[in-house]
C-alpha positions as CSV (number, residue, x, y, z in Angstrom):
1,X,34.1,21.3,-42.2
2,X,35.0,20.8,-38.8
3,X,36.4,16.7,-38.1
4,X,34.4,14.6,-35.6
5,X,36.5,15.4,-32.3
6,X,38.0,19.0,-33.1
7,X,36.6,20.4,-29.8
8,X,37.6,17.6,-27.8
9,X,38.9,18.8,-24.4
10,X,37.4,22.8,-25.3
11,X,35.5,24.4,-22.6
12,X,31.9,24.9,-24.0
13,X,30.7,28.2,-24.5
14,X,28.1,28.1,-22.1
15,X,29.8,26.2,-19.6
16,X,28.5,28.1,-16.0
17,X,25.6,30.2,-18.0
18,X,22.3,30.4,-16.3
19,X,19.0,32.1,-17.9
20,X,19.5,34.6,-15.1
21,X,23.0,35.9,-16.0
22,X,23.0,35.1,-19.8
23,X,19.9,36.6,-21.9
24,X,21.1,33.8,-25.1
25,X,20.4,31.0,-22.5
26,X,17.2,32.3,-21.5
27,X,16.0,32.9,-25.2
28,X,16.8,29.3,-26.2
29,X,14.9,28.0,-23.4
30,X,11.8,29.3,-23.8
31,X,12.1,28.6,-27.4
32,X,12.7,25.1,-26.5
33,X,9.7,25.0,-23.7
34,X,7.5,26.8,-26.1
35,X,7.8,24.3,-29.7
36,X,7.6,21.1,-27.5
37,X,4.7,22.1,-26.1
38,X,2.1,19.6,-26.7
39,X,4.2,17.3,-28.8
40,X,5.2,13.8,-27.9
41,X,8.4,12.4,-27.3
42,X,10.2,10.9,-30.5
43,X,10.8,7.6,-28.6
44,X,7.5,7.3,-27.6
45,X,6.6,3.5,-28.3
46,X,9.9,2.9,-29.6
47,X,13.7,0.9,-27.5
48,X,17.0,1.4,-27.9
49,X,18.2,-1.3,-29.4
50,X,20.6,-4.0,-27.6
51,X,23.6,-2.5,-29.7
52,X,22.7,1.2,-28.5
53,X,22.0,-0.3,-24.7
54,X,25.3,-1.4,-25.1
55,X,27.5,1.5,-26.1
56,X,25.6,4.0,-23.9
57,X,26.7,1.3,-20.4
58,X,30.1,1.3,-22.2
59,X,30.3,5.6,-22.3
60,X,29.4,5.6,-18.3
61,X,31.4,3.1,-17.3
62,X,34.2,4.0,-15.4
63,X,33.3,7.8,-15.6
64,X,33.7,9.9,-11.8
65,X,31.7,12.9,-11.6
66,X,34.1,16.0,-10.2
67,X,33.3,16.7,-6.5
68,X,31.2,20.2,-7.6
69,X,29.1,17.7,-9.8
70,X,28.5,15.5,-6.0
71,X,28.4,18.7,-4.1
72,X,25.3,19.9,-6.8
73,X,23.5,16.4,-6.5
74,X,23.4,16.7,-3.0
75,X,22.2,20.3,-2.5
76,X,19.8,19.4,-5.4
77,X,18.2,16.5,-3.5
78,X,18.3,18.0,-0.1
79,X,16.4,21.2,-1.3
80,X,13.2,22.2,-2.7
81,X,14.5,24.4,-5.1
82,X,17.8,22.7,-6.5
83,X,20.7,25.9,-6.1
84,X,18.1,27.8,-4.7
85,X,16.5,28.4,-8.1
86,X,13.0,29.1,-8.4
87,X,10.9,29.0,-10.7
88,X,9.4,32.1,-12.4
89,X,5.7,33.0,-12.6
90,X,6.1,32.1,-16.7
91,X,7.7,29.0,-16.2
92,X,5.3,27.9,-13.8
93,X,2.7,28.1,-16.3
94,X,4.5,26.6,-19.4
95,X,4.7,23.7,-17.0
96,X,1.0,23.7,-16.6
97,X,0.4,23.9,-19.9
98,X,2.3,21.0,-20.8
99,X,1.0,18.9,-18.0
100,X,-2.8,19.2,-20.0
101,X,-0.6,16.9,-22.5
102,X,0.3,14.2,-20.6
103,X,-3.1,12.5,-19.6
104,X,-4.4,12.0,-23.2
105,X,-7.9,11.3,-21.4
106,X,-10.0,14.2,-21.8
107,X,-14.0,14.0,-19.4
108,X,-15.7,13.1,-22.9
109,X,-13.2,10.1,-23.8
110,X,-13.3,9.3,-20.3
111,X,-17.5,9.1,-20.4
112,X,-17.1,7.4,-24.0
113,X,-15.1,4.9,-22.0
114,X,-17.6,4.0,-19.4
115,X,-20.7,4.0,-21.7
116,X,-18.5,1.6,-24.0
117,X,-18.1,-0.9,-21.0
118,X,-22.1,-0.4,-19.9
119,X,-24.1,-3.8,-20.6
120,X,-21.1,-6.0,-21.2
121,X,-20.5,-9.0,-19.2
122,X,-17.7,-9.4,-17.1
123,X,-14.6,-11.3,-18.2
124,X,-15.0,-13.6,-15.6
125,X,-18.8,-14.5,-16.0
126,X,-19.1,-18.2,-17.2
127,X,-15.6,-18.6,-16.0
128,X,-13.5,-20.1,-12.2
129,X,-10.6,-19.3,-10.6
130,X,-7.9,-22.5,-10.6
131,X,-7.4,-24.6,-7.7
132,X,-3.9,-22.6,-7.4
133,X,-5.5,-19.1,-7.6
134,X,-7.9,-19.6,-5.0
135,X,-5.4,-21.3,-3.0
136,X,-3.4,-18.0,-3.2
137,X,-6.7,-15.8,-2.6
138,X,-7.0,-17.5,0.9
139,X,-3.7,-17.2,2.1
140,X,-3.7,-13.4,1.2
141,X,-6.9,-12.9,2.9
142,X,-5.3,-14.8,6.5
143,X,-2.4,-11.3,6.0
144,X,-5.5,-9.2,6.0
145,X,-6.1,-7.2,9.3
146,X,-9.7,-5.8,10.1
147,X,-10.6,-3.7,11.5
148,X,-7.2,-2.3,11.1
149,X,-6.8,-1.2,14.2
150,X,-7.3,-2.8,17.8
151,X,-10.5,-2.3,20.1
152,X,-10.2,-1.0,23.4
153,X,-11.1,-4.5,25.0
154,X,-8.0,-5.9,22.6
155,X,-5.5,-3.6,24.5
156,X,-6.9,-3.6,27.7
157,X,-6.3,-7.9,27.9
158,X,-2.7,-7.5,25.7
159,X,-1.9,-5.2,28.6
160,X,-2.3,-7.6,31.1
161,X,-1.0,-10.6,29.5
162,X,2.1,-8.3,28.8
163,X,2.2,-7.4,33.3
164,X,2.1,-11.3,33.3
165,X,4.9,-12.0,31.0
166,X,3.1,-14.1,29.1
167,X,4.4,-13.8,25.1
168,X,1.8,-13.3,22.3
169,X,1.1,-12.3,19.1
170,X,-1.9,-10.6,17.3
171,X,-3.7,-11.4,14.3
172,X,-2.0,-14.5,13.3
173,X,-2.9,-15.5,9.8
174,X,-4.7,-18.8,10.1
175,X,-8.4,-19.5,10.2
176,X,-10.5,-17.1,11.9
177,X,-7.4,-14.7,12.4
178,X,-7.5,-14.9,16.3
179,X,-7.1,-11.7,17.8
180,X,-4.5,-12.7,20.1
181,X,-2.4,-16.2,19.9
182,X,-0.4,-17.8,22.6
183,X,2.5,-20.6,21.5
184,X,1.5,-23.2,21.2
185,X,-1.8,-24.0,20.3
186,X,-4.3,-21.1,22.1
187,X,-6.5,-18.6,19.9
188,X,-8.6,-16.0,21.7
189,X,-11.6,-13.8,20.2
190,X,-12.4,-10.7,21.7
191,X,-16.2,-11.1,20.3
192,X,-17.8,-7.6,19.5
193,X,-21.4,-7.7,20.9
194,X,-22.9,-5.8,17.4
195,X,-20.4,-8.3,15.2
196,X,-20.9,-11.2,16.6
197,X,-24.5,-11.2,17.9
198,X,-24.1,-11.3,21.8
199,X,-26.7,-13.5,22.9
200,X,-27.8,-11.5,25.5
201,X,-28.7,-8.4,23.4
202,X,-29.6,-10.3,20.5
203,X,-32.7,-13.3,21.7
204,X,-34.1,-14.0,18.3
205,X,-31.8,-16.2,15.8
206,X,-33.6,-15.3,12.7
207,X,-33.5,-11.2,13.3
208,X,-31.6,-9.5,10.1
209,X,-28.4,-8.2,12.3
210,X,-27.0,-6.4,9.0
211,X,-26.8,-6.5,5.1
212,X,-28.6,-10.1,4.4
213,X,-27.5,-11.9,7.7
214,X,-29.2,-13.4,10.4
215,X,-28.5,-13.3,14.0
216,X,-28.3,-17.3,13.5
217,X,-26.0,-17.5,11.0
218,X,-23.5,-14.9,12.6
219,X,-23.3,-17.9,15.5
220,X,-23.3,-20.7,12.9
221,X,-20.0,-18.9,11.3
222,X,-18.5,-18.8,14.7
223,X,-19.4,-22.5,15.8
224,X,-17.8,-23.4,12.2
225,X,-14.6,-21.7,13.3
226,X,-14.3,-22.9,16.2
227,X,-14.5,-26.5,15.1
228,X,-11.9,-26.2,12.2
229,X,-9.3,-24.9,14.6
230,X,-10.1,-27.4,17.2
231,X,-9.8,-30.4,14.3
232,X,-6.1,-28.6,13.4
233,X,-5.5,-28.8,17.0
234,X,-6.1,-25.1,18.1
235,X,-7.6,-24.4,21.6
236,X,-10.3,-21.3,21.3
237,X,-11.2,-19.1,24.1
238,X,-14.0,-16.5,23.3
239,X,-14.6,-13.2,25.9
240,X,-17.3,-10.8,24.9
241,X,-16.5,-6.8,24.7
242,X,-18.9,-6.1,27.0
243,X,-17.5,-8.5,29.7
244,X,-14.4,-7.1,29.6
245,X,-15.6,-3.8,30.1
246,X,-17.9,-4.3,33.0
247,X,-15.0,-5.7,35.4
248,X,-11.6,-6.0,32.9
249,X,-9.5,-7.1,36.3
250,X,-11.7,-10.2,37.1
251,X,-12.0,-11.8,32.7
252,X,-8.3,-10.8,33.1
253,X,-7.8,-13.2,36.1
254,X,-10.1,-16.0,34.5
255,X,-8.2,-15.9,31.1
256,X,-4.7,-15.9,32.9
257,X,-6.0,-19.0,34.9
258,X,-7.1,-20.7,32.1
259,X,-4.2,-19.9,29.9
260,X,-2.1,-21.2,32.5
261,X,-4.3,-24.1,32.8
262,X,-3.2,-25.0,29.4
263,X,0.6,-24.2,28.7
264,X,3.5,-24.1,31.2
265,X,4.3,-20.8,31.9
């Protein structure tokens, strides 16, 4: 019987054998591919213990990889096909085949799944969020852009406050998310005429603009808006879409006369 360490410093056998030039190689491979198909992984659900975490960061440390081994890693990462190895038309589907066993989830256990959950109430029903978590809710919903991206009316009045070399940012995250704030204290809306019921196109308060809201209470939530911002100490200009587009140069000439108006430029 050979002694633990006998081969210590040997070159292994297959040291610099591929499948493609060795046939022995290629035989144990696809007898390895072949019996783990569809078996799981003998540490599945299972942790090294401390003691084995241990000695395994103990075997690496102070270990240098030759410069082949860093020339390899890099040509492996930089390429599609690590060496320039592809693989065959067999191997591609022994990988396929074993992919079907990693999502244990087949369509019926999925459906099971749902009609289990169908008619039961929700884990929150009967139940309230903490002072803390809705305090955290808020503050995430202030980060929260939308629509995602800017309107044309947006640009075209950041454009000329950017000529004018007056600073700004957009969608600062307090209440009401202005769409464009000036330091110190100035929010302006760019009102959509749809979102927020233009009184001109929209005459009767209690018309259904969309889902379950009225015309009415579109305006209410603006009024309420603007009055918590002006209690914090806010300053709120709002400019409809529709302004802007009929005659951008003149609303741009009001707004840079009232901004100026209200901070030192």
């Amino acid at each position: 019987m050979k002694k633990k360490g006998d081969g210590k410093g040997q070159i292994p056998w297959n040291k610099g054998l591929t499948k493609e030039t060795d046939n022995r190689i290629k035989l144990a491979s696809e007898k390895i591919s072949t019996s783990c198909l569809g078996r799981t992984s003998s540490m599945k659900g299972k942790h090294h213990t401390q003691e084995s975490n241990q000695k395994n960061r103990e075997k690496h440390l102070n270990k240098k990889q030759s410069s082949e081994t860093i020339k390899k890693r890099k040509i492996t990462m930089n390429s599609k096909y690590p060496l320039g190895y592809k693989h065959t038309p067999e191997a591609i589907k022994l990988i396929k085949e074993a992919r079907k066993y990693q999502n244990p989830h087949t369509p019926e256990a999925r459906l099971k799944m749902i009609l289990a959950q169908l008619g039961k109430p929700s884990p929150m029903k009967g139940r309230h969020h903490t002072v803390e978590a809705n305090q955290k809710n808020r503050e995430k919903r202030l980060h929260r852009v939308f629509p995602k991206k800017d309107s044309k009316p947006e640009k075209m009045l950041q454009l000329a406050l950017f000529i004018n070399n007056i600073k700004f940012t957009t969608h600062k995250p307090i209440i009401g998310q202005p769409d464009i704030f000036i330091e110190p204290n100035i929010c302006i809306f760019i009102d959509g005429d749809f979102w927020h019921a233009n009184p001109d196109k929209y005459k009767n308060p209690n018309k259904i603009i969309r889902r379950n809201k009225t015309v009415g209470d579109v305006w209410a939530y603006d009024i309420k808006i603007n009055h918590e911002l002006n209690k914090l100490g806010y300053r709120v200009i709002r400019i409809w879409e529709s302004d802007i587009k009929k005659d951008s140069n003149i609303i741009a000439k009001n707004i840079l006369n009232l901004i100026r108006s209200m901070i030192i430029i």
